[in-house]
TIVO-2410 file (N, C-alpha, C; in nm, 3 decimals):
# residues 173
REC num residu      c1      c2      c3 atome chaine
REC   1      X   8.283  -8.494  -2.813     N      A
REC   1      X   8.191  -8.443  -2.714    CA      A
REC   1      X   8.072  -8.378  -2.783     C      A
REC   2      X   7.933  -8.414  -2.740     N      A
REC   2      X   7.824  -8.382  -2.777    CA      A
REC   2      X   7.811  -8.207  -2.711     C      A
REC   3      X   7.805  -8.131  -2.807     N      A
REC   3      X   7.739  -8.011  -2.798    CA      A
REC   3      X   7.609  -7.971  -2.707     C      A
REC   4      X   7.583  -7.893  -2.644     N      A
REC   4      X   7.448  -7.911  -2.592    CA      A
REC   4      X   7.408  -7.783  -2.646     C      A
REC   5      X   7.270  -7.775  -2.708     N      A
REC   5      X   7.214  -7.665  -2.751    CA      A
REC   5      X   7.150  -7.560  -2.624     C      A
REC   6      X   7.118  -7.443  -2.648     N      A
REC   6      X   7.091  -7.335  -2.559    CA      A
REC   6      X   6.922  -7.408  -2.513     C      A
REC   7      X   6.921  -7.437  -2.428     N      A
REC   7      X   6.748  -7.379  -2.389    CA      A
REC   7      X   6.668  -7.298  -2.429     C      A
REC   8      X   6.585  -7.282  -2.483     N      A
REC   8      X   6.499  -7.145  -2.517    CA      A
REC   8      X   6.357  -7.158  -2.483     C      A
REC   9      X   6.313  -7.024  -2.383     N      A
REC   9      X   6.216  -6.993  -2.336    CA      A
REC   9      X   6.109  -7.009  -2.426     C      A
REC  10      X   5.996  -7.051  -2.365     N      A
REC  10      X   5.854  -7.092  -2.454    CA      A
REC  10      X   5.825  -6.978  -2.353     C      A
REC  11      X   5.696  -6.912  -2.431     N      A
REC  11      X   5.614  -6.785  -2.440    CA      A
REC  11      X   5.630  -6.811  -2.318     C      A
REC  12      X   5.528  -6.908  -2.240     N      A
REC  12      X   5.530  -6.896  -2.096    CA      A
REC  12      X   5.587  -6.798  -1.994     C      A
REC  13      X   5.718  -6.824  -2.039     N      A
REC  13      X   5.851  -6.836  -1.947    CA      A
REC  13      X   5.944  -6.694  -1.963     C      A
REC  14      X   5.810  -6.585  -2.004     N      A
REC  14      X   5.921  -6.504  -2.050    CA      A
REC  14      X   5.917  -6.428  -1.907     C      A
REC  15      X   6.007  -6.273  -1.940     N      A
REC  15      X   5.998  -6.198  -1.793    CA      A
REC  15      X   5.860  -6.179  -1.755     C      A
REC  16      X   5.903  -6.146  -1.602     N      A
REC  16      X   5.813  -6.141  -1.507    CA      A
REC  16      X   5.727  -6.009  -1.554     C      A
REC  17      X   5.761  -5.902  -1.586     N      A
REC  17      X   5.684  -5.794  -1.621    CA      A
REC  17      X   5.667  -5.800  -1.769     C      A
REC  18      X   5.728  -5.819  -1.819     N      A
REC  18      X   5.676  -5.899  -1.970    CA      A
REC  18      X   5.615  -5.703  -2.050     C      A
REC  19      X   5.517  -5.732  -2.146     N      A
REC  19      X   5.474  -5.655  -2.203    CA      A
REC  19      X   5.297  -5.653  -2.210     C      A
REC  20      X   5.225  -5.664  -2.307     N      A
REC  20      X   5.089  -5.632  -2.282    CA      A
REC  20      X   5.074  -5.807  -2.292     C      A
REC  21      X   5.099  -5.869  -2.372     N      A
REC  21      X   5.150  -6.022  -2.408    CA      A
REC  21      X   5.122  -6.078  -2.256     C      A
REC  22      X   5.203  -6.083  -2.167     N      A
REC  22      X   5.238  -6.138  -2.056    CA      A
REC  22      X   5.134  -6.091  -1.937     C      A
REC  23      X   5.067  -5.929  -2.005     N      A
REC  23      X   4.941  -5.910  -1.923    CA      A
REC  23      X   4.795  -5.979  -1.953     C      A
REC  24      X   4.803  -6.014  -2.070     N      A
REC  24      X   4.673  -6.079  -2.144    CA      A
REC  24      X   4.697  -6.220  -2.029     C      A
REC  25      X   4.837  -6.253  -2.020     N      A
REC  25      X   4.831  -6.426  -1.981    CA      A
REC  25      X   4.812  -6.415  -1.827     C      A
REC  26      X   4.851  -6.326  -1.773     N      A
REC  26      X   4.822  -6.335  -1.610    CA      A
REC  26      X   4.675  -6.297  -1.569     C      A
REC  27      X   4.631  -6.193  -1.685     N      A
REC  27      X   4.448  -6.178  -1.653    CA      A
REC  27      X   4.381  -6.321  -1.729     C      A
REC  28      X   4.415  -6.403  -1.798     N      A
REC  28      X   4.357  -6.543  -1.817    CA      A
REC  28      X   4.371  -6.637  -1.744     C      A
REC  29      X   4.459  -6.598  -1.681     N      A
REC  29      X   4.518  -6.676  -1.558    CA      A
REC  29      X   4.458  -6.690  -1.431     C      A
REC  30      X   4.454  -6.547  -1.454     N      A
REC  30      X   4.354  -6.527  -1.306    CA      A
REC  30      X   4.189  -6.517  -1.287     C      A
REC  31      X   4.139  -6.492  -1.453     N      A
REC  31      X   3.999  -6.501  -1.433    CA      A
REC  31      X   3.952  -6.623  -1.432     C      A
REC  32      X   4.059  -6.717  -1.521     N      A
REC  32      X   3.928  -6.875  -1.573    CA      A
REC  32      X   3.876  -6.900  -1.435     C      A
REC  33      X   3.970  -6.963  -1.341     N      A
REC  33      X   3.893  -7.018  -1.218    CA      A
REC  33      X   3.773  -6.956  -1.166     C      A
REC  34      X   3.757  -6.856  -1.209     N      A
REC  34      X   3.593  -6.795  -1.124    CA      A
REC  34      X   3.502  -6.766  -1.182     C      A
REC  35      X   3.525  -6.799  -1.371     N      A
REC  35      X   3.432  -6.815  -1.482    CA      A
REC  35      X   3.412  -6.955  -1.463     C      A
REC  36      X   3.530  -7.018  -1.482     N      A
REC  36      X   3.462  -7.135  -1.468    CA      A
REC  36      X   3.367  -7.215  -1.335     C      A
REC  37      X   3.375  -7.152  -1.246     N      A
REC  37      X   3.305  -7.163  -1.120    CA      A
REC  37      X   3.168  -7.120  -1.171     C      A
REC  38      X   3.127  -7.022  -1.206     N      A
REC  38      X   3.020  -6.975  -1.217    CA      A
REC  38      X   2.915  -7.102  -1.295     C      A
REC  39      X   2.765  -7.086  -1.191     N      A
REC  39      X   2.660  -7.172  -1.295    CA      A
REC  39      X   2.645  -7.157  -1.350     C      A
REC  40      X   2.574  -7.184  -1.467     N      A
REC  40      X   2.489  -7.223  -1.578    CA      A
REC  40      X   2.398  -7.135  -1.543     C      A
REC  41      X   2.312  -7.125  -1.503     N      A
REC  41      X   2.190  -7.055  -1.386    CA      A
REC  41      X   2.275  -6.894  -1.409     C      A
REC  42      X   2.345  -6.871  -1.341     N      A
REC  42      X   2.368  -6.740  -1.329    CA      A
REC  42      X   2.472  -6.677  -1.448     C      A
REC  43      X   2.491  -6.737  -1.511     N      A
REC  43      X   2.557  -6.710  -1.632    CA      A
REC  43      X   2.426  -6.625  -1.744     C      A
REC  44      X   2.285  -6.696  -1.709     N      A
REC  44      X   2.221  -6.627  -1.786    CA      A
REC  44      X   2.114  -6.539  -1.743     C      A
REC  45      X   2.169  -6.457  -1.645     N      A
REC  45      X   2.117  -6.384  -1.543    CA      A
REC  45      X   2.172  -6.218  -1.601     C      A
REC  46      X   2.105  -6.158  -1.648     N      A
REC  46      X   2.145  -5.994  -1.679    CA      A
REC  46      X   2.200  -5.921  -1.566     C      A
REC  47      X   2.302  -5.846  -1.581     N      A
REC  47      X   2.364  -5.773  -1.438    CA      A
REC  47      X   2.224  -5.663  -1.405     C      A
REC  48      X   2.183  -5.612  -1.493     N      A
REC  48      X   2.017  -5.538  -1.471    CA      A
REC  48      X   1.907  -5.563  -1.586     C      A
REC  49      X   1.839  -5.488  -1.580     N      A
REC  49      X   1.691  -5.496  -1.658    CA      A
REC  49      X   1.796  -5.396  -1.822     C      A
REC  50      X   1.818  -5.453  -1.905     N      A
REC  50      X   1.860  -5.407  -2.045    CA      A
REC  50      X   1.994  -5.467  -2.078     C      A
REC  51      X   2.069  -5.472  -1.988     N      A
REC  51      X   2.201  -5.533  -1.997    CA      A
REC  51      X   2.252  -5.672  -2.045     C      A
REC  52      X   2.373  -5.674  -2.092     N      A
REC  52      X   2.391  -5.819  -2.093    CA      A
REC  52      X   2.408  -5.922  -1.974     C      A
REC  53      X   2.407  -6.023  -2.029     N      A
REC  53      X   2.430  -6.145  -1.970    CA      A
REC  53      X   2.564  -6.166  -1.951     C      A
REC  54      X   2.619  -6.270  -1.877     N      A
REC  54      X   2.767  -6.311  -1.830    CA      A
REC  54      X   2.849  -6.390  -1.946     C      A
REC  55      X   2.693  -6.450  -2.046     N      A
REC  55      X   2.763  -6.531  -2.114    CA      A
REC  55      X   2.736  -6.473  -2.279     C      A
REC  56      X   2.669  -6.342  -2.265     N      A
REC  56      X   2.678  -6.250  -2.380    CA      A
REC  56      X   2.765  -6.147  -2.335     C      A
REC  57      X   2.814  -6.109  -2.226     N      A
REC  57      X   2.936  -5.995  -2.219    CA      A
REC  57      X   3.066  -6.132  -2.259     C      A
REC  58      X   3.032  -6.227  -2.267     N      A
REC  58      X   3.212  -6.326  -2.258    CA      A
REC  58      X   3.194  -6.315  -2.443     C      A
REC  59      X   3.100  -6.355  -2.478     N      A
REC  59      X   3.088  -6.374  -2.621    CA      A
REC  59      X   3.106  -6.242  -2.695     C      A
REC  60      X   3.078  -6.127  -2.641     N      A
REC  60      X   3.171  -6.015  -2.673    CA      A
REC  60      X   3.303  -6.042  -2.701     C      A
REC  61      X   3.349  -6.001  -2.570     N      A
REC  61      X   3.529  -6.077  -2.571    CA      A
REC  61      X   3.599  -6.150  -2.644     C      A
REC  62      X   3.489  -6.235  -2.693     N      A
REC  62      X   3.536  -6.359  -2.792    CA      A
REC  62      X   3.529  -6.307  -2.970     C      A
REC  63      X   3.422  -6.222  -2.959     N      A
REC  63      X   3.405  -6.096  -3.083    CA      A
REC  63      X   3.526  -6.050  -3.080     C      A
REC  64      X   3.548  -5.948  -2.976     N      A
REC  64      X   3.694  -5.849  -2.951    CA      A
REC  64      X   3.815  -5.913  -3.000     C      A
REC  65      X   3.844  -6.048  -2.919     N      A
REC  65      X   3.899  -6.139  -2.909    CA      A
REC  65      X   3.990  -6.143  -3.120     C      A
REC  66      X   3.894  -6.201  -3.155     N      A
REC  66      X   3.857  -6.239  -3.309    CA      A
REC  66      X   3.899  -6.131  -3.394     C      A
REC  67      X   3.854  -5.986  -3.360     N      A
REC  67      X   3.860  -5.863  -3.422    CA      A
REC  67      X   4.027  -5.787  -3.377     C      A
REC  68      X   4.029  -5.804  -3.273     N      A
REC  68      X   4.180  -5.749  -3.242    CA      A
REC  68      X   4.236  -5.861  -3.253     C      A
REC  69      X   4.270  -5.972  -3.323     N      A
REC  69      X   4.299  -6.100  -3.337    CA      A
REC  69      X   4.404  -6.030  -3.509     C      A
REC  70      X   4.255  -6.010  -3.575     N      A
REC  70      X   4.294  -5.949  -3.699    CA      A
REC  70      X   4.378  -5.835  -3.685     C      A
REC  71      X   4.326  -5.737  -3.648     N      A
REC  71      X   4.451  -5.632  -3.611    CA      A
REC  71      X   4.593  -5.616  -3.583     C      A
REC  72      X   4.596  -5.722  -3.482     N      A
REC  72      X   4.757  -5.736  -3.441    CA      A
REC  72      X   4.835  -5.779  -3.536     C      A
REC  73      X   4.762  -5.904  -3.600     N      A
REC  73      X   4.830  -5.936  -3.729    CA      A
REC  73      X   4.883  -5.869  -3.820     C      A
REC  74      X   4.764  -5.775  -3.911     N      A
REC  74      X   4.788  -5.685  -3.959    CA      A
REC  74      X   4.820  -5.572  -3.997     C      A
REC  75      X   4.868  -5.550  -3.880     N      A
REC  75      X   4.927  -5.381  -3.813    CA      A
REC  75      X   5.113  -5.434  -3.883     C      A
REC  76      X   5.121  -5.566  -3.907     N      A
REC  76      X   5.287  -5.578  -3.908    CA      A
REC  76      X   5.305  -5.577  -4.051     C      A
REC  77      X   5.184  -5.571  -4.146     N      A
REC  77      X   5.182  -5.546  -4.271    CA      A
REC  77      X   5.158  -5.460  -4.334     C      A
REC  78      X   5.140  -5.343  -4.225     N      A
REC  78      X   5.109  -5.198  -4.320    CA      A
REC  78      X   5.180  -5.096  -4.239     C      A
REC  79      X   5.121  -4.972  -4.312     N      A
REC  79      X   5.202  -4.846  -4.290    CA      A
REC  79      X   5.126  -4.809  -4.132     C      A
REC  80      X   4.999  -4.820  -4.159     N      A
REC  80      X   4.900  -4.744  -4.074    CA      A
REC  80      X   4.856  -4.808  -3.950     C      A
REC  81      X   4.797  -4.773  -3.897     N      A
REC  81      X   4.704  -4.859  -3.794    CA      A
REC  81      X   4.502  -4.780  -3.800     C      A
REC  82      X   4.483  -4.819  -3.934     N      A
REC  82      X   4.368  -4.818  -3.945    CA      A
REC  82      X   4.233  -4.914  -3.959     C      A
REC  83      X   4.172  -4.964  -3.898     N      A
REC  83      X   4.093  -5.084  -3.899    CA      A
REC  83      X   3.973  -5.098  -3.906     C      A
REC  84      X   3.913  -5.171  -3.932     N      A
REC  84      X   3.760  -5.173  -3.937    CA      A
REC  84      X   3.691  -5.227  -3.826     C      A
REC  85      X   3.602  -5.135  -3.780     N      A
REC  85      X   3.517  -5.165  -3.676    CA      A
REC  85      X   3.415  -5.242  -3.656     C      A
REC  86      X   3.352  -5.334  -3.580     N      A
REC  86      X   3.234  -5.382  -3.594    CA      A
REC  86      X   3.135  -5.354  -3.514     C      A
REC  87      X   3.026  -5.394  -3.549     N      A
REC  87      X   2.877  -5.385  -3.499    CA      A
REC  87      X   2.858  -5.491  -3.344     C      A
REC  88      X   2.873  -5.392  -3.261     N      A
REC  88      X   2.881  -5.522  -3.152    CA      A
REC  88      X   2.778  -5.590  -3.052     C      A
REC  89      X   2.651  -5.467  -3.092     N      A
REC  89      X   2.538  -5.544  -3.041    CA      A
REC  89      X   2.475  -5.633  -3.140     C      A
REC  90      X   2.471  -5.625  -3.278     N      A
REC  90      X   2.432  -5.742  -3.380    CA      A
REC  90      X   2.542  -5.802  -3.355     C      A
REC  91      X   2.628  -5.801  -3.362     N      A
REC  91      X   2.785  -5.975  -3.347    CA      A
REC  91      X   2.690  -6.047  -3.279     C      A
REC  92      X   2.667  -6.009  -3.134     N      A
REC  92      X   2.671  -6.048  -3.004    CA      A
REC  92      X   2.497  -6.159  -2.998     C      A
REC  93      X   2.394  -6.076  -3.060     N      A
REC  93      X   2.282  -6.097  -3.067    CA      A
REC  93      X   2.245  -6.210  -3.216     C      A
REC  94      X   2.316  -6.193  -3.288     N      A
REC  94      X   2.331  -6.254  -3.437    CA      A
REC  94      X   2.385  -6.420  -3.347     C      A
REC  95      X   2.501  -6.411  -3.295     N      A
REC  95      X   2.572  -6.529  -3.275    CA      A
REC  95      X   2.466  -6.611  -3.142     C      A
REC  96      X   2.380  -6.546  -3.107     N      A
REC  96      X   2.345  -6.587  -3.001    CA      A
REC  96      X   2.343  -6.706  -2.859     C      A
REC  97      X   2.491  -6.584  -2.822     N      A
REC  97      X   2.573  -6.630  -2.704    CA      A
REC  97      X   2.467  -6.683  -2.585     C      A
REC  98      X   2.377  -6.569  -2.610     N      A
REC  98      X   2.275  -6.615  -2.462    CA      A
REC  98      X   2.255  -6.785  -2.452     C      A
REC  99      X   2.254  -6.845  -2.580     N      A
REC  99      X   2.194  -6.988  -2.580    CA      A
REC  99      X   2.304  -7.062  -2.572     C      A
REC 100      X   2.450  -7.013  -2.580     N      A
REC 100      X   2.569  -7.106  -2.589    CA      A
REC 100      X   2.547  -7.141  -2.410     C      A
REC 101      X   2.640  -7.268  -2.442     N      A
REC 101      X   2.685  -7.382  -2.291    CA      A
REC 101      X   2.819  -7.254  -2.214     C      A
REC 102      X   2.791  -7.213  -2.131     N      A
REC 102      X   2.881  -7.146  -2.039    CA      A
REC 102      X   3.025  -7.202  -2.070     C      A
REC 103      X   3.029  -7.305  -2.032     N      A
REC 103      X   3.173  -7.380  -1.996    CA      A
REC 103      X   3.246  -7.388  -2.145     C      A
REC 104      X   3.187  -7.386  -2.242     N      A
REC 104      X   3.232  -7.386  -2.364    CA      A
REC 104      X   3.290  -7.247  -2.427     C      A
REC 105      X   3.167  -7.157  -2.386     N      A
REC 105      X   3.231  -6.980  -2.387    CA      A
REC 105      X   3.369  -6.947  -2.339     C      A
REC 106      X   3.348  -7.013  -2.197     N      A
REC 106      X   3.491  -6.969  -2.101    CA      A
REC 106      X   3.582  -7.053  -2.142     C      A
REC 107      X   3.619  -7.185  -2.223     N      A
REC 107      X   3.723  -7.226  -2.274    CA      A
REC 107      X   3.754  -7.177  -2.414     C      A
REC 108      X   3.682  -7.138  -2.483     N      A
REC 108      X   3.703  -7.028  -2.622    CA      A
REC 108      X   3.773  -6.880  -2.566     C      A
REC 109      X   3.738  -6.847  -2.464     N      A
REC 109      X   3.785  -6.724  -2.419    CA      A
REC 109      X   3.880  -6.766  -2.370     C      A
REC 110      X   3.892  -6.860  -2.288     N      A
REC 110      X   4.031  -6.868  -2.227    CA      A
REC 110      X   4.129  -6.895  -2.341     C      A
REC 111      X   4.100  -7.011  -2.462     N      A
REC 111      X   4.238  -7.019  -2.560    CA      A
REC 111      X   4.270  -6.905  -2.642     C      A
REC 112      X   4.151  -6.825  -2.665     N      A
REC 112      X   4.197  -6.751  -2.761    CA      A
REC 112      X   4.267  -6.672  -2.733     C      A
REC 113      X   4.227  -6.557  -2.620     N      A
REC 113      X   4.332  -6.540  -2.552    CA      A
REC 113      X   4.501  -6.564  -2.529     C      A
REC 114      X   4.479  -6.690  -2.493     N      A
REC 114      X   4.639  -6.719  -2.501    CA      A
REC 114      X   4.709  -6.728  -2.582     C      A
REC 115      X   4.638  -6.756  -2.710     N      A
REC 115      X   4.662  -6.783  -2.837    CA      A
REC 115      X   4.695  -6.555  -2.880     C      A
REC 116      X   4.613  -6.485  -2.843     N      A
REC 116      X   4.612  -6.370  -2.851    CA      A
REC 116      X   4.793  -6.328  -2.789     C      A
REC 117      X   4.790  -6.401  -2.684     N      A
REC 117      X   4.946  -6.312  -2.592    CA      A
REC 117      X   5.034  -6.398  -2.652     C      A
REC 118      X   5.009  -6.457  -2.734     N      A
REC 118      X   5.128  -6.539  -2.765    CA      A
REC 118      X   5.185  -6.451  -2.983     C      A
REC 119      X   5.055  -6.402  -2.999     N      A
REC 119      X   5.080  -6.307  -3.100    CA      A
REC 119      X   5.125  -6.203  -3.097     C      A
REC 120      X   5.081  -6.122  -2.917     N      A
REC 120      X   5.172  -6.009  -2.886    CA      A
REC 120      X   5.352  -6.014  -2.883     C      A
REC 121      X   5.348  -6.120  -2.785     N      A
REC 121      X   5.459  -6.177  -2.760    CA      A
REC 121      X   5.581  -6.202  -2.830     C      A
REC 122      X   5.493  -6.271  -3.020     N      A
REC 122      X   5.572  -6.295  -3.145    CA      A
REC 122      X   5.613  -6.149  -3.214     C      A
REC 123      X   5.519  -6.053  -3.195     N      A
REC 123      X   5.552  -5.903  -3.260    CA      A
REC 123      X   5.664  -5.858  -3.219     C      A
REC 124      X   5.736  -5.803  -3.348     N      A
REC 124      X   5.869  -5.753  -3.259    CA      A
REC 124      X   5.859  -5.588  -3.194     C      A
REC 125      X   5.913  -5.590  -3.029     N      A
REC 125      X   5.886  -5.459  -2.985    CA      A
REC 125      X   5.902  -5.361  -3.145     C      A
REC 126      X   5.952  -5.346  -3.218     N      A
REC 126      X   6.003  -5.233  -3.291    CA      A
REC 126      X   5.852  -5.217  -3.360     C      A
REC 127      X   5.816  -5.351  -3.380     N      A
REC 127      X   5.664  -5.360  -3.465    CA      A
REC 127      X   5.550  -5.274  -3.370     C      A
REC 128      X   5.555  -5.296  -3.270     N      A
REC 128      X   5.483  -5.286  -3.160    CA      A
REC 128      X   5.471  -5.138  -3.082     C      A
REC 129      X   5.595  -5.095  -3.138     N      A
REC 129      X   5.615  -4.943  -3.073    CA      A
REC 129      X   5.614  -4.823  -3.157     C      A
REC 130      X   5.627  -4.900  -3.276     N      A
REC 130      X   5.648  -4.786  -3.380    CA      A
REC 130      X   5.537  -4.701  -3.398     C      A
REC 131      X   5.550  -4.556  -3.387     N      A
REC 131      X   5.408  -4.460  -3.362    CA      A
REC 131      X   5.409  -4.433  -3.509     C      A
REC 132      X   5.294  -4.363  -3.548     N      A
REC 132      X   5.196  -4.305  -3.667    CA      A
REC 132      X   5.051  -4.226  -3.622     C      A
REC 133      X   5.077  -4.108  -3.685     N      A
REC 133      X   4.959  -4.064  -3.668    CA      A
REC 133      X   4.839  -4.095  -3.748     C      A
REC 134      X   4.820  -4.248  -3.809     N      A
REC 134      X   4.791  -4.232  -3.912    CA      A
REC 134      X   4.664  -4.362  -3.849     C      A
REC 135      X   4.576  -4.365  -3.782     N      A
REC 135      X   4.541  -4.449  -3.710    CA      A
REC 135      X   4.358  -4.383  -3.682     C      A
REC 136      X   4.307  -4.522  -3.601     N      A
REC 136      X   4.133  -4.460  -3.577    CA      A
REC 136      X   4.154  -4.489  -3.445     C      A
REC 137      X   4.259  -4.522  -3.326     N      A
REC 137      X   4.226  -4.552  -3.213    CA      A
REC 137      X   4.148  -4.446  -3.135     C      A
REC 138      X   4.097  -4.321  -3.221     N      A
REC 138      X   3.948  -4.238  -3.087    CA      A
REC 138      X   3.849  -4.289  -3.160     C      A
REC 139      X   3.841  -4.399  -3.219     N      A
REC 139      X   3.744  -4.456  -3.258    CA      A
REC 139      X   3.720  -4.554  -3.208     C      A
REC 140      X   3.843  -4.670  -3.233     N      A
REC 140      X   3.873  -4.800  -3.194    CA      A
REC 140      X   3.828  -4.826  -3.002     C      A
REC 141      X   3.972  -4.770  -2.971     N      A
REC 141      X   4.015  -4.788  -2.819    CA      A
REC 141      X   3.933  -4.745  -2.730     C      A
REC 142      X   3.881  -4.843  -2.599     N      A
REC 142      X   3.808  -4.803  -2.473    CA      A
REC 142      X   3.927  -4.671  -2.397     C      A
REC 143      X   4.000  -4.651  -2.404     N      A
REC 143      X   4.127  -4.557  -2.369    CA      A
REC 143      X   4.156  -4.451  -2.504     C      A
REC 144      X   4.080  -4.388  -2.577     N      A
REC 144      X   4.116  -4.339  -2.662    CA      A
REC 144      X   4.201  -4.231  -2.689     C      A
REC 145      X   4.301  -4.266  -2.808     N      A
REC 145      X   4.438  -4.203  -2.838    CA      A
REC 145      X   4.304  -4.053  -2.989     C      A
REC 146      X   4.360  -3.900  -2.943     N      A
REC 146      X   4.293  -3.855  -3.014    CA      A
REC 146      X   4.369  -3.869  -3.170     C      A
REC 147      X   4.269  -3.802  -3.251     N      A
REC 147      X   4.300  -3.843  -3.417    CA      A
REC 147      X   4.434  -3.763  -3.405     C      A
REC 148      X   4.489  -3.796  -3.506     N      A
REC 148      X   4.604  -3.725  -3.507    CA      A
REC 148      X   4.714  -3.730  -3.447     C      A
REC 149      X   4.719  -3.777  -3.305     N      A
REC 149      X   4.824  -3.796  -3.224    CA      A
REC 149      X   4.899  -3.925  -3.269     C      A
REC 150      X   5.021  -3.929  -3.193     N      A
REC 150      X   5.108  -4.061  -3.235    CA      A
REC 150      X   5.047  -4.173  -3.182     C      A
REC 151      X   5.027  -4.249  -3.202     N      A
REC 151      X   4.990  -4.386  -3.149    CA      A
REC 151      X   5.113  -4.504  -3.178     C      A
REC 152      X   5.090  -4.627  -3.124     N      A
REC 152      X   5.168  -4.741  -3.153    CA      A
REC 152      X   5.036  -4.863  -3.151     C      A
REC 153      X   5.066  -4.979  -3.224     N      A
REC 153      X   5.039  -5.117  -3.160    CA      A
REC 153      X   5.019  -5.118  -3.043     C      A
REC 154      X   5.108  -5.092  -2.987     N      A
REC 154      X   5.137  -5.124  -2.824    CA      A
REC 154      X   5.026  -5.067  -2.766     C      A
REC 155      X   4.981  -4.925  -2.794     N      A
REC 155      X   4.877  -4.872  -2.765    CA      A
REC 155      X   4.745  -4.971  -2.803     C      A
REC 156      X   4.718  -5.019  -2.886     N      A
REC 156      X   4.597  -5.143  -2.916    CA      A
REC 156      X   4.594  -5.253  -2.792     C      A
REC 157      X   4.729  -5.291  -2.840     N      A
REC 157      X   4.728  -5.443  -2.722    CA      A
REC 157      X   4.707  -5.396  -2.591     C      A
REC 158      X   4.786  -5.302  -2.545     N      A
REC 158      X   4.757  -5.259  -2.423    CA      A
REC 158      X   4.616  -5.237  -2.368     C      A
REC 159      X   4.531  -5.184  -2.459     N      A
REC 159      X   4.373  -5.119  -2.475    CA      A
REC 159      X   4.294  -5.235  -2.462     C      A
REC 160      X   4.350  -5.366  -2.528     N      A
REC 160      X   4.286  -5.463  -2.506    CA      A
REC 160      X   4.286  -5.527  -2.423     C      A
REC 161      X   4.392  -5.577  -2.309     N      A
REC 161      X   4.402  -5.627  -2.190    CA      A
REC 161      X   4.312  -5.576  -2.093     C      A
REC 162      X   4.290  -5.409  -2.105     N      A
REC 162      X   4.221  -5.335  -2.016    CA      A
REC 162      X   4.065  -5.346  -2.030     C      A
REC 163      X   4.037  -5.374  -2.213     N      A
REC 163      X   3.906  -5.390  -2.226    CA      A
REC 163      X   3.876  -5.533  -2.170     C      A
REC 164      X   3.934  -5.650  -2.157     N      A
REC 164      X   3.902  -5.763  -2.119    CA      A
REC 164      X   3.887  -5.750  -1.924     C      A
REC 165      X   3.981  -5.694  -1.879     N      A
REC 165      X   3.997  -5.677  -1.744    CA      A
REC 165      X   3.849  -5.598  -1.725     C      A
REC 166      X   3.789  -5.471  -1.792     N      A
REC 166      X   3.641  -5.425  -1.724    CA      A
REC 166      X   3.547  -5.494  -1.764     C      A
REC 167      X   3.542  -5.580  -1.874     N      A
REC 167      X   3.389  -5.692  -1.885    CA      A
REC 167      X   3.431  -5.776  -1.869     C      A
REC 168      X   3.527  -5.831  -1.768     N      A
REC 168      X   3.551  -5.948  -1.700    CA      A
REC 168      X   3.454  -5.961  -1.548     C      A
REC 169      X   3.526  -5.805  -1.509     N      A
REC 169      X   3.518  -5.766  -1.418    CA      A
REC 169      X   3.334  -5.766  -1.379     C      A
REC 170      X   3.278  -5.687  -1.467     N      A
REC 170      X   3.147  -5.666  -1.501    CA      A
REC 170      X   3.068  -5.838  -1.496     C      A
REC 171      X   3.127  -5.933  -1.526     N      A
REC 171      X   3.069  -6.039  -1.527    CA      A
REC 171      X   3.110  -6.117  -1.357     C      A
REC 172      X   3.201  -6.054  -1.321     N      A
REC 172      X   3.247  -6.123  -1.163    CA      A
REC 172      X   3.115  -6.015  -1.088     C      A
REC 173      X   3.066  -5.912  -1.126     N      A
REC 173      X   2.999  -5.835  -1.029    CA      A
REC 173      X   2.900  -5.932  -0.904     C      A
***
């Protein structure tokens, strides 16, 4: 008699409340359809007179994206959670998103992304939770953890779902 091996869940498929991982995939989930709706035309439309564009706030994201990309990684190789910051109005203006094809932005944002919750996902909680005061997140984080206090990973990824959810949001205005 042939053995049958166990099934095993692909990222997808994990629990319903999941972790920050499983929040990255339900806010990609739920924004593409109304990025990708959006014209061409209004993609390069400033929300006001100084502000960015829809398709220079996404090319942010895709900065963020890239930069906490590195982080997560490397948070499982050290003691600390200390990182280097970048310059995000030269990224943004240097790469010049304003002139990129919309539909091409929002499918870079959408994979990387998933490609992002699927790195949360691979971290092991222990990686993920383990605190240190030894960190720049009142530097780093839109939610900032002050110097000194305990922080985790978890605190990053989490920070990041939330930063994608308000200049998402900012681009649905």
């Amino acid at each position: 008699m042939k053995r049958k091996e166990p099934r095993r869940a692909s990222p997808d498929h994990r629990s319903a409340s999941g972790g920050p991982g499983a929040s990255l995939r339900r806010a990609v989930r739920r924004h593409t359809p109304p990025l990708r709706a959006m014209s061409e035309a209004k993609s390069r439309r400033p929300r006001a007179a100084g502000k960015w564009t829809p398709r220079e706030i996404l090319g942010h994201l895709i900065d963020s994206a890239s930069n906490n990309h590195q982080r997560f990684v490397r948070a499982r190789f050290q003691k600390d959670l200390v990182f280097p910051g970048y310059a995000q109005e030269e990224w943004v203006r240097g790469q010049k998103y304003a002139e990129a094809r919309w539909a091409e932005l929002v499918e870079l944002w959408r994979l990387y992304n998933l490609h992002l919750a699927r790195v949360m996902e691979a971290t092991p909680e222990s990686v993920r939770r383990k605190r240190t005061r030894r960190h720049n997140f009142h530097v780093l984080l839109m939610r900032k953890v002050p110097e000194g206090s305990p922080a985790a990973l978890e605190d990053l990824m989490r920070d990041y779902v939330a930063h994608v959810e308000h200049h998402v949001a900012q681009i649905r205005v």
